[in-house]
C-alpha positions as CSV (number, residue, x, y, z in Angstrom):
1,X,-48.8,-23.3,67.1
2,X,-45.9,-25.8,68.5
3,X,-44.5,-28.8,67.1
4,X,-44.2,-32.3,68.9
5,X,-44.0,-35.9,69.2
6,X,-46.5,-37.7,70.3
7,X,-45.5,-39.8,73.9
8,X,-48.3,-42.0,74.4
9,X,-52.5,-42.2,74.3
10,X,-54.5,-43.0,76.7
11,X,-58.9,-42.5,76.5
12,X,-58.9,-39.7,73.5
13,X,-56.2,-38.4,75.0
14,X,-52.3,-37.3,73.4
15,X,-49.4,-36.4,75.3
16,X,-46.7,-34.7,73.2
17,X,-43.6,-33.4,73.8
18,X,-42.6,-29.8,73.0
19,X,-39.8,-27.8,73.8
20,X,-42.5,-26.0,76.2
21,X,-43.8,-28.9,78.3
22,X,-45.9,-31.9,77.2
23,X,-49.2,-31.2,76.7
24,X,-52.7,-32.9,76.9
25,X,-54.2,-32.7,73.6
26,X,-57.5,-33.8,71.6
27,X,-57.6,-34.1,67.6
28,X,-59.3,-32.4,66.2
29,X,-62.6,-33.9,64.5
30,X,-61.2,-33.7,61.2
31,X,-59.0,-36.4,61.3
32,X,-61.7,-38.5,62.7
33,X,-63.7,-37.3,59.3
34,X,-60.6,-38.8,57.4
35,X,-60.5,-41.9,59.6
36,X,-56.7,-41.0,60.4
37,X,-56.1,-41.4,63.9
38,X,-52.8,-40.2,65.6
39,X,-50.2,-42.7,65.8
40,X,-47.4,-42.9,69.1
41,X,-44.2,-41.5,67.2
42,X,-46.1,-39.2,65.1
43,X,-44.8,-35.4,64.7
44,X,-47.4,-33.3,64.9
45,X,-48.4,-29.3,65.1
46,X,-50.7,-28.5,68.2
47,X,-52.7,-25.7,69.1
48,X,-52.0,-25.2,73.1
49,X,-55.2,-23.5,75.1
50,X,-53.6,-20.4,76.9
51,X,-52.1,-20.6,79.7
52,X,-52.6,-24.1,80.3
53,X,-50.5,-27.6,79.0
54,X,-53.8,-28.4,76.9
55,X,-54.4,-28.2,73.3
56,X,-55.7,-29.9,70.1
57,X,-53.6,-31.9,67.6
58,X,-54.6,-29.8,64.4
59,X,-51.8,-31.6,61.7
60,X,-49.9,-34.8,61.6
61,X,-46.8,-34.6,59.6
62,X,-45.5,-37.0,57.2
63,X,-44.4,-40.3,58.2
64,X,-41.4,-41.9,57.3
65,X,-42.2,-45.3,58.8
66,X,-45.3,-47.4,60.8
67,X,-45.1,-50.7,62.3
68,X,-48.5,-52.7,62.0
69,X,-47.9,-54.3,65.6
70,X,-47.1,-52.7,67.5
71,X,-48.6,-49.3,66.3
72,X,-46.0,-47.1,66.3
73,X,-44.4,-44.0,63.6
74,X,-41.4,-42.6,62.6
75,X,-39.0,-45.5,64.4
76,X,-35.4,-44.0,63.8
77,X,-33.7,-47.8,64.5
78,X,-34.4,-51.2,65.6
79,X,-32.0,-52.3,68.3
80,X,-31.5,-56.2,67.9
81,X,-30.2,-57.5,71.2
82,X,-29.2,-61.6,70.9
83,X,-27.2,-63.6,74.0
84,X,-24.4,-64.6,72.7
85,X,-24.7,-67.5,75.0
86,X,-27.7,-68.7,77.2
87,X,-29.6,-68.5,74.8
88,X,-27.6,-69.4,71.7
89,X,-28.0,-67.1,68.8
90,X,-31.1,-68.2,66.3
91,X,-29.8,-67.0,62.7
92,X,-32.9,-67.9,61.6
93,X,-35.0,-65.6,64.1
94,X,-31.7,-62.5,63.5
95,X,-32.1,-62.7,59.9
96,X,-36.4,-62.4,60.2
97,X,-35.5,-59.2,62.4
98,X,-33.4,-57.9,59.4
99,X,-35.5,-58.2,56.6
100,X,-38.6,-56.6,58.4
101,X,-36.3,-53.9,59.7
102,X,-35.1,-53.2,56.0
103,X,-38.7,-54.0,54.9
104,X,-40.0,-51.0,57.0
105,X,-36.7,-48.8,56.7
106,X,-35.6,-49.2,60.1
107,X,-31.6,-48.8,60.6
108,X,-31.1,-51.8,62.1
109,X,-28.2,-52.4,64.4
110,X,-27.4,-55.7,66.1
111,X,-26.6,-56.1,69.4
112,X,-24.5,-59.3,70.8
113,X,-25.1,-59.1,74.4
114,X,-23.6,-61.6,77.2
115,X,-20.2,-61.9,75.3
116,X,-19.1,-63.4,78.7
117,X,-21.0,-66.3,78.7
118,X,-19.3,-67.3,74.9
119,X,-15.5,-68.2,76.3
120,X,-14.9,-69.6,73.1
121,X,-15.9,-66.6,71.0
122,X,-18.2,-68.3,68.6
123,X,-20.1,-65.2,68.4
124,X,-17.3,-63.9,66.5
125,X,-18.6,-65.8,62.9
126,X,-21.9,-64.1,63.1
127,X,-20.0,-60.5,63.8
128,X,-18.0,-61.5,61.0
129,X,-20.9,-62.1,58.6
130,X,-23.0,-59.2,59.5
131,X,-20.7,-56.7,59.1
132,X,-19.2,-57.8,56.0
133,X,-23.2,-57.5,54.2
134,X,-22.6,-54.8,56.3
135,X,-24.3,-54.2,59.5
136,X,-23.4,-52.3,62.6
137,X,-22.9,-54.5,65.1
138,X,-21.7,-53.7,68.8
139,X,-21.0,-56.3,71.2
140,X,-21.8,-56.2,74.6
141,X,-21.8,-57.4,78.1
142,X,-23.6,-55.9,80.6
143,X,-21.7,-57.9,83.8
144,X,-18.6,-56.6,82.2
145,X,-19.6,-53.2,81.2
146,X,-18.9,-54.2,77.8
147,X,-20.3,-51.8,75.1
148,X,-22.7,-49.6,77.4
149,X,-21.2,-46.5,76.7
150,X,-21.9,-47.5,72.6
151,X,-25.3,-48.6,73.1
152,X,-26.3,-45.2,75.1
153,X,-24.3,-43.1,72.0
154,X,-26.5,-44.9,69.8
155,X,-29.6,-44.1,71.2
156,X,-29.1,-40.2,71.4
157,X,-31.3,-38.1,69.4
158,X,-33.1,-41.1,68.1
159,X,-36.3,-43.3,68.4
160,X,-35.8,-46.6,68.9
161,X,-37.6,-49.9,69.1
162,X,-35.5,-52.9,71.1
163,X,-36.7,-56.4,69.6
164,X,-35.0,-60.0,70.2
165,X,-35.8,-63.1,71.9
166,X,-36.2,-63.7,75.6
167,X,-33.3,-63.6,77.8
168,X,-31.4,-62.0,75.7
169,X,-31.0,-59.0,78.3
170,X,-32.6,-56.1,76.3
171,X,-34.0,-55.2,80.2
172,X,-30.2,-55.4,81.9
173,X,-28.7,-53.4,79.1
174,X,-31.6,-50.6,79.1
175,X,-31.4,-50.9,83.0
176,X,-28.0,-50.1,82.9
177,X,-27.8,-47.0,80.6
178,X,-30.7,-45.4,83.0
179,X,-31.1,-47.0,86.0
180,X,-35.2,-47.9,86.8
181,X,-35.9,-48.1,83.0
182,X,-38.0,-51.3,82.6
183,X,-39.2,-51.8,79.6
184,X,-42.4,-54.4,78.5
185,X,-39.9,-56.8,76.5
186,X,-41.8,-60.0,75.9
187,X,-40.6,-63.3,74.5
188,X,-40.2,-62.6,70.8
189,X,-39.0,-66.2,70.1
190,X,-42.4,-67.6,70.3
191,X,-44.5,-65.0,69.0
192,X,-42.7,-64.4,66.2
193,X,-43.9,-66.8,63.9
194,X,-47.7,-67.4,65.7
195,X,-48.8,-64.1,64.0
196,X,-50.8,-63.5,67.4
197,X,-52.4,-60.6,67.4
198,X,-52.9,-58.8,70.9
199,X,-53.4,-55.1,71.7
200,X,-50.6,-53.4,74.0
201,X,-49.9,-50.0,75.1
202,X,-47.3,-48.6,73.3
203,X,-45.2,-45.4,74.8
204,X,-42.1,-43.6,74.2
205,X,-39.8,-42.8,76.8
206,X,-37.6,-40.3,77.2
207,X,-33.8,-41.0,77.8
208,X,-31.9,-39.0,80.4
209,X,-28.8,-38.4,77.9
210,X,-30.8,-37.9,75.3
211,X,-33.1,-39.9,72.4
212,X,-36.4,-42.3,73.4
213,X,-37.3,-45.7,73.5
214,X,-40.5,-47.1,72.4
215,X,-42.0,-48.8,75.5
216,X,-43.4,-52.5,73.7
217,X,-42.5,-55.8,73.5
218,X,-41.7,-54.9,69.9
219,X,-42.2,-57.1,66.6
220,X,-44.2,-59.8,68.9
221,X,-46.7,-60.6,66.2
222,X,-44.6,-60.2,62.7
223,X,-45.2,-62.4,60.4
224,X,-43.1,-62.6,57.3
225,X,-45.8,-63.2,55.4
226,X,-46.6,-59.4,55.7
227,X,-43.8,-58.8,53.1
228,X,-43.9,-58.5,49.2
229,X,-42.6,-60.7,46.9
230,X,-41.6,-57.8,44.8
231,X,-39.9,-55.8,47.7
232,X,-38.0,-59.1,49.0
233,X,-34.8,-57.8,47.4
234,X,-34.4,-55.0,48.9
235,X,-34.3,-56.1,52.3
236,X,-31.0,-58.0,51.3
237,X,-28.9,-55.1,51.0
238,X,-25.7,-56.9,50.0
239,X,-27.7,-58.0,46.3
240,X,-26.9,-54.7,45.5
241,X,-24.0,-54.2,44.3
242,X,-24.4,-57.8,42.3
243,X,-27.6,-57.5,40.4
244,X,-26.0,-57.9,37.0
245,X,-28.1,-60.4,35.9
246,X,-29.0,-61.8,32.3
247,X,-32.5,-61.2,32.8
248,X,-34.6,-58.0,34.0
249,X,-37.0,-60.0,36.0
250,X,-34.2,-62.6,37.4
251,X,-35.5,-63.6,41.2
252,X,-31.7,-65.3,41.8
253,X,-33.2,-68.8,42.4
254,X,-33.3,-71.4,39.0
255,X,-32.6,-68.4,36.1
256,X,-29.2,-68.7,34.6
257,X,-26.1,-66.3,34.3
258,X,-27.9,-65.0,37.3
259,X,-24.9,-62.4,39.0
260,X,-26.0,-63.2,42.7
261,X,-26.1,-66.9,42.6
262,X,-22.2,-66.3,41.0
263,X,-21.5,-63.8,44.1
264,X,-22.5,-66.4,46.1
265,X,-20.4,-69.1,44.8
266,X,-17.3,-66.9,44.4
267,X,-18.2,-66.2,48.4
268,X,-18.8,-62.4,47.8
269,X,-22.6,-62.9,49.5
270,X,-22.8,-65.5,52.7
271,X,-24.1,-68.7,51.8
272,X,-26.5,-68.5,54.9
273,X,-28.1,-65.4,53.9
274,X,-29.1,-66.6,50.2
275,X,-30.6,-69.8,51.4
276,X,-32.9,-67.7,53.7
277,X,-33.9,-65.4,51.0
278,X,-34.5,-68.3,49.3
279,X,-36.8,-70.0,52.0
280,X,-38.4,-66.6,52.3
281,X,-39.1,-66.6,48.3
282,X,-40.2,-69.6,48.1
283,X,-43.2,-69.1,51.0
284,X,-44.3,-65.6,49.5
285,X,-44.8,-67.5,46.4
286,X,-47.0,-70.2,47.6
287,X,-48.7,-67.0,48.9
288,X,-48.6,-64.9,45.8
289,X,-48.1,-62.0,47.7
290,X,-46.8,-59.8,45.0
């Protein structure tokens, strides 16, 4: 019996990646009994056939994670790459990226690419505000060779998924850590909010210096109306540490002596991110997704 990961499917058929080779495997008919079918990400035990790079998944392990669309386990981090410039950064669109990353326990890392284009360094009050909540955030530039060596660091050893609107230059910066990488990046901006739902191949791809990236166009179909009301909070990680509220069931919108609505005022929470959690509270109401 080896462990793997699976790469990709294609017709029945699972490719996973051992430290022995990757192998062609079949699962086995119990999970079909079960109506659990293998997922790309998953880590699973396989049975090889002897002397051959064939075999039969016979056990998925636990997952830590799964993305709805696209279809996709055990994501390590979400790579959010916006242009500093060309296009301007959408804080609305960054901060829907956030909360589903936190939503599905993703580590999510943002990614200001193009910093060339931004002479005036505006991007600098969005770095500012993400890290104080706080979030990593590296800054790059892939004309400059700003960052690269960061970016490939991050990806060792992990499985990531890149997300962010068009032309922000996921493609450049992946093309650059390994040279031929193209990845299917599709224009996030518009799909985002259409909840479109459309069936792509998903595969992971194996980095030269180590780690792999999930081959998709990523989050192209989220729709924030796939969170709960009751999980909401914690995909603001900077309520944390001001929950102190006079009631137990305090939401931090109308309730009194409410201790984030007084972090915001005393400017100890961004004034920009509580008026999105807001919005966002306010539609899974009319929703009732609890």
């Amino acid at each position: 019996m080896q462990k793997g990961v699976i790469l990709k499917g294609i017709g029945g058929f699972y490719y996973v990646d051992t430290v022995e080779g990757i192998y062609e495997c079949r699962a086995r008919g119990k999970f079909r009994i079960k109506n659990i079918t293998p997922l790309i990400g998953d880590y699973v035990e396989i049975e090889a056939e002897p002397k051959s790079l064939q075999g039969y998944i016979i056990n998925i392990l636990e997952r830590k994670n799964q993305l709805i669309r696209p279809t996709v386990a055990n994501i390590d981090q979400a790579i959010i790459v916006f242009a500093a410039k060309k296009p301007d950064i959408n804080m609305e669109l960054l901060q829907k990226f956030l909360v589903y990353s936190a939503y599905k326990k993703l580590n999510a890392v943002v990614c200001i690419n193009k910093i060339d284009l931004d002479e005036e360094k505006k991007y600098l009050e969005v770095v500012k505000m993400l890290e104080s909540i706080p979030y990593k955030v590296i800054i790059t530039s892939v004309k400059a060779n700003i960052g690269i060596e960061q970016i490939e660091e991050l990806l060792k050893n992990k499985i990531s998924v890149f997300a962010g609107p068009s032309g922000a230059g996921k493609s450049s910066l992946l093309n650059r850590i390994q040279p031929g990488l193209q990845l299917k990046t599709g224009d996030l901006s518009k799909k985002i909010d259409r909840g479109t739902h459309t069936t792509r191949h998903v595969e992971l791809l194996k980095l030269e210096k180590g780690g792999m990236v999930a081959d998709t166009p990523g989050f192209t179909s989220f729709d924030i109306g796939e969170l709960e009301l009751s999980k909401l909070e914690s995909c603001f990680p900077e309520f944390e540490s001001f929950k102190d509220c006079y009631f137990q069931d305090c939401v931090h919108d109308k309730e009194p002596s409410c201790g984030i609505k007084e972090a915001v005022e005393e400017g100890k929470i961004s004034e920009t991110r509580y008026d999105f959690y807001i919005s966002l509270l306010k539609d899974l109401k009319s929703t009732r997704r609890y």
